[in-house]
GUDRENVO-491393 format. One line per 3 residues: their letters; for each residue x, y, z of C-alpha. Coordinates in pm, whole numbers, padded with zeros to 5 digits, always signed. Example, Ala and Ser with C-alpha at 12.3 -4.5 7.8 and 13.67 -1.06 7.14 Angstrom:
<rs>
AS) +01230 -00450 +00780 | +01367 -00106 +00714 $
</rs>
This chain:
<rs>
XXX) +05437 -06234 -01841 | +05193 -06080 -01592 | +05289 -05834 -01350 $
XXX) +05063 -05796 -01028 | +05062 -05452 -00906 | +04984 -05411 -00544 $
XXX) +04765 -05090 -00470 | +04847 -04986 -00133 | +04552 -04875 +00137 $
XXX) +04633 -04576 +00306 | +04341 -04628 +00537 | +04491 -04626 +00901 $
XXX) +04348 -04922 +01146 | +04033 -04806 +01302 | +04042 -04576 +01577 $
XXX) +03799 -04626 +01911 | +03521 -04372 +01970 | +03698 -04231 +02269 $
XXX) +04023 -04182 +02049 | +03848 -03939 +01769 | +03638 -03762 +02049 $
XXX) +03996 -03661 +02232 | +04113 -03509 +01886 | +03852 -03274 +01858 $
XXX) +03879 -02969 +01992 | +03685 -02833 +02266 | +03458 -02566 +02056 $
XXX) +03381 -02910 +01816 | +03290 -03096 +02158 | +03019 -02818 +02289 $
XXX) +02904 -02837 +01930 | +02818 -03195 +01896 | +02741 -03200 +02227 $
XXX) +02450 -02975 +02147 | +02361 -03158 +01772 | +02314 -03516 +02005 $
XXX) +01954 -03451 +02107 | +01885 -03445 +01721 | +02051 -03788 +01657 $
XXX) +02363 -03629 +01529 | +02677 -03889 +01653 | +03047 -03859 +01527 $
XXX) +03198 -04035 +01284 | +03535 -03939 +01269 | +03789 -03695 +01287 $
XXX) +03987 -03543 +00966 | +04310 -03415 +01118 | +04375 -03115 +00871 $
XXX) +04684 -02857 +00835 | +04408 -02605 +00936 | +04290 -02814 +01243 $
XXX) +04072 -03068 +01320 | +03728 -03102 +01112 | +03495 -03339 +01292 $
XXX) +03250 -03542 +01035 | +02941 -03583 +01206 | +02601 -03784 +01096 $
XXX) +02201 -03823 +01112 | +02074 -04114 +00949 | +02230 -04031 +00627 $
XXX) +02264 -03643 +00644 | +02644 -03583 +00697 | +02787 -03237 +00806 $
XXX) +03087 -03146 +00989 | +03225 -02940 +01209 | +03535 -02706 +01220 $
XXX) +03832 -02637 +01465 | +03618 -02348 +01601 | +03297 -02483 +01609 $
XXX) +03156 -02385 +01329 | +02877 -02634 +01186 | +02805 -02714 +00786 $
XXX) +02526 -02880 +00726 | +02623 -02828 +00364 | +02966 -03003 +00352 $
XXX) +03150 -03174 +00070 | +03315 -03421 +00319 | +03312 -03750 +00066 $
XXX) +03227 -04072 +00247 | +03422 -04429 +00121 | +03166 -04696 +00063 $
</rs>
């Protein structure tokens, strides 16, 4: 007898643009603001139990940055394929 196990997704539905942008914080929104002329645009938003942390990209350098602005260029944010 086979027995199908079902692996569940905790992937929420996709959120809108707009919806991750209002989730960051307003120290992460002066931040990217400023990374946009370099092609930086957001990704998404990891809602964390210290804040927000806001997963930014250029062409396939990822960094983030935290509730208080604070940029990495160096983060170990792990991407799904």
């Amino acid at each position: 007898m086979q027995i199908a196990q079902q692996v569940q997704d905790r992937r929420s539905p996709k959120l809108e643009q707009s919806e991750h942008w209002h989730s960051m914080s307003a120290e992460q929104k002066m931040a990217l603001y400023s990374l946009h002329r370099f092609g930086y645009r957001l990704l998404f938003v990891r809602h964390l139990p210290s804040g927000p942390l806001a997963v930014i990209a250029q062409h396939n350098q990822v960094a983030s940055i935290s509730q208080h602005g604070a940029v990495d260029f160096d983060t170990q944010v792990q991407l799904r394929e």
